[in-house]
ZATORMI-551244 format. One record per residue (C-alpha): chain; y, x, z. Coordinates in steps of 0.05 Angstrom, whole numbers, plus 5000, padded with zeros to 4 digits. Example, Ala and Ser with C-alpha at 12.3 -4.5 7.8 and 13.67 -1.06 7.14 Angstrom:
// residues 2
- A;4910;5246;5156
- A;4979;5273;5143
// end
This chain:
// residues 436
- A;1994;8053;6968
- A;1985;8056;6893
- A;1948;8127;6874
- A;1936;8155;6808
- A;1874;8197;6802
- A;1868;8243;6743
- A;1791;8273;6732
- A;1764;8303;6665
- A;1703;8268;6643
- A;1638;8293;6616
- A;1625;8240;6553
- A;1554;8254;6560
- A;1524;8267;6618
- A;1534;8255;6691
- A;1580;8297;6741
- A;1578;8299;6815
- A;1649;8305;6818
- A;1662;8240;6763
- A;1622;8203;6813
- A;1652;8226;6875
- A;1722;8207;6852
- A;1685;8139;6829
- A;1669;8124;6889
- A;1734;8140;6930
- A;1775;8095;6889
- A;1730;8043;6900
- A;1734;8053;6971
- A;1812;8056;6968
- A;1807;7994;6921
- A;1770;7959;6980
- A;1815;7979;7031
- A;1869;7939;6996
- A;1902;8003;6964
- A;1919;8000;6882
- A;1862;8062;6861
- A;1868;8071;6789
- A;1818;8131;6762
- A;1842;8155;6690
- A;1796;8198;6655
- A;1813;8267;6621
- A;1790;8297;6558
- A;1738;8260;6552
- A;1709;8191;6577
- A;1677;8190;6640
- A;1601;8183;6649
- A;1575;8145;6711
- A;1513;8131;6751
- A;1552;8068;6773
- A;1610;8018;6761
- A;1674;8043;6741
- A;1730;8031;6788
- A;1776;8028;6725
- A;1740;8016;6658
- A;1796;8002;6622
- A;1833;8058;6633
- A;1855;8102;6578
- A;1839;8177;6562
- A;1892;8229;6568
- A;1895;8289;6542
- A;1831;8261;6488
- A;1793;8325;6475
- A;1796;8318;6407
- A;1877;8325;6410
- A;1877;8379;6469
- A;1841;8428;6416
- A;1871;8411;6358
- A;1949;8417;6385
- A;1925;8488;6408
- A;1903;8510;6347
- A;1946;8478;6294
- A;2020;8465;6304
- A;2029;8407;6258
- A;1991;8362;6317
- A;2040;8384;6367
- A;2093;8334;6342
- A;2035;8290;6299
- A;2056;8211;6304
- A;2027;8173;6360
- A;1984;8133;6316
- A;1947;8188;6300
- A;1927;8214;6372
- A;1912;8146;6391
- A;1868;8144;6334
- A;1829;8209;6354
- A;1822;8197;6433
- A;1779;8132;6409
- A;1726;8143;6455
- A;1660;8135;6408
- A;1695;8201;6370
- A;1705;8240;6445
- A;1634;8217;6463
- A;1611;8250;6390
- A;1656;8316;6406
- A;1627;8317;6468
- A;1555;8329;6448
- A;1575;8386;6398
- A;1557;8445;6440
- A;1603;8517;6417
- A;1664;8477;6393
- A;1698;8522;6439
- A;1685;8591;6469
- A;1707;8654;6480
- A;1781;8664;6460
- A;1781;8594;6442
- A;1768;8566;6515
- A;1804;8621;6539
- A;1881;8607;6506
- A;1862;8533;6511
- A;1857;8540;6592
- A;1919;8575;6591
- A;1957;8524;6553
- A;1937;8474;6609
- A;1957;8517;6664
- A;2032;8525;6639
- A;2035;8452;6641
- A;2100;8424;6608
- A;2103;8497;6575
- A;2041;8497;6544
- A;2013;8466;6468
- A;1996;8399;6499
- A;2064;8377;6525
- A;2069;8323;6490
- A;2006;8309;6537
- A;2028;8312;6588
- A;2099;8272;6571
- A;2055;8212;6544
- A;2017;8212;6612
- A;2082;8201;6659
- A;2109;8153;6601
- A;2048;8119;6627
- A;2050;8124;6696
- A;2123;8092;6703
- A;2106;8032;6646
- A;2052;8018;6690
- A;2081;8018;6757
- A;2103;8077;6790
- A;2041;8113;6837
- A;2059;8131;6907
- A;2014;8195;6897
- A;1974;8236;6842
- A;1900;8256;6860
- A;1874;8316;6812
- A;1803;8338;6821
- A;1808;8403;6799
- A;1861;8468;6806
- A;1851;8479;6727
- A;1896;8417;6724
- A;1955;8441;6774
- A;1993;8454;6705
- A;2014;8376;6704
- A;2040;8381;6779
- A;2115;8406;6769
- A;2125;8355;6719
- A;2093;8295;6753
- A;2123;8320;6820
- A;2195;8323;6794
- A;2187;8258;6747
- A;2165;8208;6800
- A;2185;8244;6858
- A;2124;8241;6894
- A;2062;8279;6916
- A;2005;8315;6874
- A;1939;8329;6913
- A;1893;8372;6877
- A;1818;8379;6901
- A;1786;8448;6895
- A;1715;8442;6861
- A;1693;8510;6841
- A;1744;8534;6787
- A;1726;8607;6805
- A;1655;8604;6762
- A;1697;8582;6698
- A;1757;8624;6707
- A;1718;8686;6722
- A;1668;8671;6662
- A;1729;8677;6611
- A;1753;8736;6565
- A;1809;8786;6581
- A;1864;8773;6576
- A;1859;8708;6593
- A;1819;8717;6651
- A;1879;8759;6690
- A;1934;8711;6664
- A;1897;8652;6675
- A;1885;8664;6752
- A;1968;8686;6753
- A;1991;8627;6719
- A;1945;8583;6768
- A;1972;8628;6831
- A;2048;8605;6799
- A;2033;8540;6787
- A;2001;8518;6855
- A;2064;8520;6888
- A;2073;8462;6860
- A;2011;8422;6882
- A;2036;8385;6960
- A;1958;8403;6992
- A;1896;8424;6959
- A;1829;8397;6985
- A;1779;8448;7001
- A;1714;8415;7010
- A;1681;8470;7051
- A;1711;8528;7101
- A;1679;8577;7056
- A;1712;8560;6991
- A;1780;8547;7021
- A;1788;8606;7045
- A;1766;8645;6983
- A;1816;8608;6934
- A;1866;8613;6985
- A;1868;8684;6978
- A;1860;8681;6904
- A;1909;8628;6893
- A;1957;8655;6947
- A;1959;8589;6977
- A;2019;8574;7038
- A;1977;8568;7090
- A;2007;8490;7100
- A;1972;8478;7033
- A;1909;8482;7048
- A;1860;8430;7082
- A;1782;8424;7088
- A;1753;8359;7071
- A;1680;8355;7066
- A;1651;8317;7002
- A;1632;8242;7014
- A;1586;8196;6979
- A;1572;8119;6978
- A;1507;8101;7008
- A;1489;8041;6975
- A;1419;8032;6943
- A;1385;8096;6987
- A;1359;8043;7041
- A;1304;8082;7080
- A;1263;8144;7076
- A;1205;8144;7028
- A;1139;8162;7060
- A;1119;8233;7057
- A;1108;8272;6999
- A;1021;8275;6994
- A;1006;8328;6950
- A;1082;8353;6973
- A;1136;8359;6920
- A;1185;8406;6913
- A;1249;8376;6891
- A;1311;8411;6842
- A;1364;8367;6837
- A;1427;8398;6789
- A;1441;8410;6723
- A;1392;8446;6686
- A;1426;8514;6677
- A;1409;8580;6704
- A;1473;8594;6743
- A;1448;8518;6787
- A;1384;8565;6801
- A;1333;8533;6757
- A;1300;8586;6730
- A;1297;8624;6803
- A;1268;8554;6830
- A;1213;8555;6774
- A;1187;8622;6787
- A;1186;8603;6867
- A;1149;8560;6847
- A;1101;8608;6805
- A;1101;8649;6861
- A;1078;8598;6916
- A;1018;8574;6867
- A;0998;8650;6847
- A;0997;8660;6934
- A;0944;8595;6935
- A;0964;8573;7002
- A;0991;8504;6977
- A;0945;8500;6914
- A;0967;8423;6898
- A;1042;8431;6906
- A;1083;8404;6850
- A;1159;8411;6838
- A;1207;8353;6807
- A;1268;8377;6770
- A;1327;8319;6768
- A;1396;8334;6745
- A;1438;8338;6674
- A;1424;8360;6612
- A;1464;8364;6549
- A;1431;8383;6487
- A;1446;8463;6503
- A;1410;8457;6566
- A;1353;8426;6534
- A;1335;8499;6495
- A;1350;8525;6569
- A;1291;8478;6597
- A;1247;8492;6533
- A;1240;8566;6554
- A;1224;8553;6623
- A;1165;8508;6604
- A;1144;8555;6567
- A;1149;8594;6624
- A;1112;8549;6668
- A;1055;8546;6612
- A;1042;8621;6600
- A;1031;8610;6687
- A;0986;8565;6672
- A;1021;8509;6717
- A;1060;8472;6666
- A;1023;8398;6685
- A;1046;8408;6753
- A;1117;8409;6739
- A;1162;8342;6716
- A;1232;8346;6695
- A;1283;8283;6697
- A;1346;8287;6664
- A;1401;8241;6656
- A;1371;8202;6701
- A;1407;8134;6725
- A;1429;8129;6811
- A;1362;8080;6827
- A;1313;8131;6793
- A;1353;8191;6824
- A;1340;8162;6890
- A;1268;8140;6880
- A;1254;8205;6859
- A;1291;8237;6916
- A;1249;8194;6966
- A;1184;8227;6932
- A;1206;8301;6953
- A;1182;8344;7005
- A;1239;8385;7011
- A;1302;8394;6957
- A;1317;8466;6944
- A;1372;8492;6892
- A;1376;8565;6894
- A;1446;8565;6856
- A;1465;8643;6837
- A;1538;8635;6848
- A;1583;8626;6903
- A;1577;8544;6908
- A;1644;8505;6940
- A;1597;8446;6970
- A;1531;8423;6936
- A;1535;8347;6936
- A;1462;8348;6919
- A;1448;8367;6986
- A;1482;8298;7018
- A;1440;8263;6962
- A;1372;8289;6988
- A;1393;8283;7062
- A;1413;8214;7056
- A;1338;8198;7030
- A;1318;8231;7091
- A;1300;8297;7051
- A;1311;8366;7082
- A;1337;8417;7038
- A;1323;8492;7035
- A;1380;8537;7008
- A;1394;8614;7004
- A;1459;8635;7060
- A;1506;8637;7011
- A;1575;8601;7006
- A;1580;8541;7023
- A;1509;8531;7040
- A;1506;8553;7117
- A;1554;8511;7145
- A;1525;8442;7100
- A;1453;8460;7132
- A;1479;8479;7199
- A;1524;8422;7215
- A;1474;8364;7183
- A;1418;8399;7223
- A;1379;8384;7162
- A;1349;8444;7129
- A;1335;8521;7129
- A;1364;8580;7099
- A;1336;8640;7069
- A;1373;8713;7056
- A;1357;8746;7000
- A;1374;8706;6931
- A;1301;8732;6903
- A;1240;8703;6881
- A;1197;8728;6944
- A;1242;8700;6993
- A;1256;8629;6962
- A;1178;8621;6966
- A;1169;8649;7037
- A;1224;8592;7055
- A;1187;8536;7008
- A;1116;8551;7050
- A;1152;8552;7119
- A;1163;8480;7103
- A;1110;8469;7064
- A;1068;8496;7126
- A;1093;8454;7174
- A;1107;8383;7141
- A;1119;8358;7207
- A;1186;8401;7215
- A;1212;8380;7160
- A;1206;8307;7167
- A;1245;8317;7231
- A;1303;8361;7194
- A;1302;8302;7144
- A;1313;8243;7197
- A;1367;8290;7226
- A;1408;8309;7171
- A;1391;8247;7141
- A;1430;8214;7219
- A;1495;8270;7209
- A;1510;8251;7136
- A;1496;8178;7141
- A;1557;8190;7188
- A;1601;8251;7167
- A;1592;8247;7101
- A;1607;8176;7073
- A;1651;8157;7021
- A;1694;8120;7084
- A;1693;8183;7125
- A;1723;8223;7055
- A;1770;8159;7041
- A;1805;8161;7123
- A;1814;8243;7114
- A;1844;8231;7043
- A;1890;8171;7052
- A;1903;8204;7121
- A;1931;8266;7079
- A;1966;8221;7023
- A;2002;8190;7080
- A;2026;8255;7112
- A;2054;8281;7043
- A;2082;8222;7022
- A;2128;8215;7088
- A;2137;8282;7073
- A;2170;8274;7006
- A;2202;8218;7029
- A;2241;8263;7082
- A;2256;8319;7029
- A;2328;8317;6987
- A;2315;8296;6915
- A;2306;8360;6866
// end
């Protein structure tokens, strides 16, 4: 088969989902298939080799903002968009942090969910321009629902298939302004019948977009999140002092700041007086004020030397430092679809500690490789942290476990069979439909 997989890049720092997508055309690559990955908005940043350098950026970033906001660039000459998706002036947009907010983000979103009726459809017409010059795909992967806007078109141009993963839209649509809020969520309920199957990648999280989304129920499947396995090897040895690990991007909604003051907390008890905690993930230069306030946090504690942060780090340092850990904890504050950090540390043979929230219980209780707690609070993170901390012994054996289940479940090849498996099914399926 020849797929098409359309993901919106970062330009500056690295995303879980970037490199999950990464990774699965690779696979599909390897299997024999024709995977080519084309970045959105802006160019993609990976911990790895792309599985399509080459590829050009749609809908540049630069272009997306300006056809919203000024009509001239709506019918501007090609010469001119081509100039502005060059990718050394998308990776320069990208690290200007407030180019968009508010009302801004909020129309902009919008726009993109109406698809071929919104400001970027001349977008969206120089995409499938693309697609047939360069070979007509058997099938269009999206990895997110704020893209379903391109479905209808792509669907009806090529006659085939669109796929669209669900990765946690909820947290960005709910964070913007009225109106756009309401008709953002109505337009995405509209447009979705267009979309052949969206991808859950947890029980949880399927069944709350479904119900948001008013999903058929023949739309919906659960596919857990996969990851290649290369350069993890085996387990480190244990963690002597013990380290706490973080491993996310360096905001408060990922739980940061809750995971700092466990950590307070646990120190200010003196039960585990040489316990240290290790803070990997993202940062772009807005989350670097974020992190600037926590160590001063950590400092007014007087515990700032015992804490290391590591952003931006490259795939062989994430896992050496994930080898290091004790146990990985990331206390996110919102209702998380998956947590792909959590197959990271349990592939190095780390257990993880989480709150029971979202997605969370049914990661930890079918990898066997963790604990939960209940309340999302300070005092009950900690009690968690020194019931492992306690009893290091447990938790190397919750480590080997999970580390057993994903190793097996929870590969890039066991992701690959359940999504080729699905592209299959929907293809045959369009195949057997009349032609709209």
């Amino acid at each position: 088969m020849k797929i098409v997989l359309l993901t919106p890049g970062t330009g500056s720092y690295y995303c879980g989902v970037c490199m999950r997508d990464n990774a699965l055309a690779k696979e599909a690559i390897r299997r024999g298939h024709d995977a080519i990955m084309l970045p959105m908005y802006l160019p993609l940043t990976l911990d790895e080799t792309a599985a399509s350098a080459k590829a050009p950026v749609f809908y540049g970033g630069i272009n997306v903002y300006l056809q919203q906001k000024f009509a001239f660039f709506r019918n501007s000459p090609r010469w001119l968009d081509h100039l502005l998706n060059y990718r050394g002036f998308l990776r320069l947009a990208a690290k200007q942090s407030g180019m968009t907010g508010g009302p801004d983000l909020g129309d902009i979103t919008l726009s993109m969910l109406r698809g071929e009726e919104g400001n970027q459809a001349k977008e969206l017409e120089e995409l499938i321009q693309w697609l047939k010059t360069e070979g007509k795909p058997d099938a269009v992967w999206i990895s997110t629902a704020l893209l379903a806007g391109l479905a209808r078109r792509i669907g009806h141009e090529l006659q085939i298939p669109v796929i669209c993963s669900l990765q946690g839209e909820d947290v960005f649509l709910d964070e913007l302004p009225e109106p756009w809020r309401t008709r953002s969520w109505d337009t995405l309920a509209e447009r979705s019948r267009d979309v052949a199957a969206f991808v859950a990648p947890s029980r949880w999280y399927g069944e709350f977009m479904a119900a948001r989304m008013r999903l058929r129920e023949d739309q919906l499947r659960v596919i857990p999140n996969g990851l290649g396995f290369e350069g993890f090897g085996e387990p480190g040895e244990p963690a002597d002092p013990p380290v706490i690990g973080f491993l996310a991007r360096f905001t408060e909604g990922k739980g940061l700041g809750l995971a700092v003051d466990a950590f307070i907390e646990v120190l200010r008890r003196k039960r585990f007086p040489e316990v240290r905690l290790r803070c990997i993930g993202a940062m772009t230069g807005e989350d670097e004020k974020y992190v600037l306030k926590l160590r001063d946090r950590l400092a007014a504690a007087g515990c700032g030397e015992r804490v290391d942060f590591h952003p931006n780090v490259t795939r062989e340092d994430k896992i050496a430092l994930l080898k290091g850990l004790t146990f990985l904890s990331v206390p996110t504050k919102y209702g998380e679809a998956f947590g792909l950090y959590l197959i990271e540390a349990l592939a190095a043979g780390v257990p993880v500690v989480q709150p029971r929230t979202a997605a969370f219980p049914e990661i930890v209780e079918e990898t066997g490789g963790g604990i939960l707690f209940d309340e999302m609070t300070t005092a009950s993170c900690a009690d968690a942290w020194e019931e492992l901390l306690g009893n290091r012994e447990r938790a190397r054996d919750l480590g080997r476990k999970g580390r057993e289940t994903v190793l097996q479940e929870y590969s890039i090849q066991r992701l690959a069979d359940r999504f080729l498996a699905l592209t299959e099914e929907k293809r045959a399926e369009r195949m057997a439909a009349p032609v709209a």
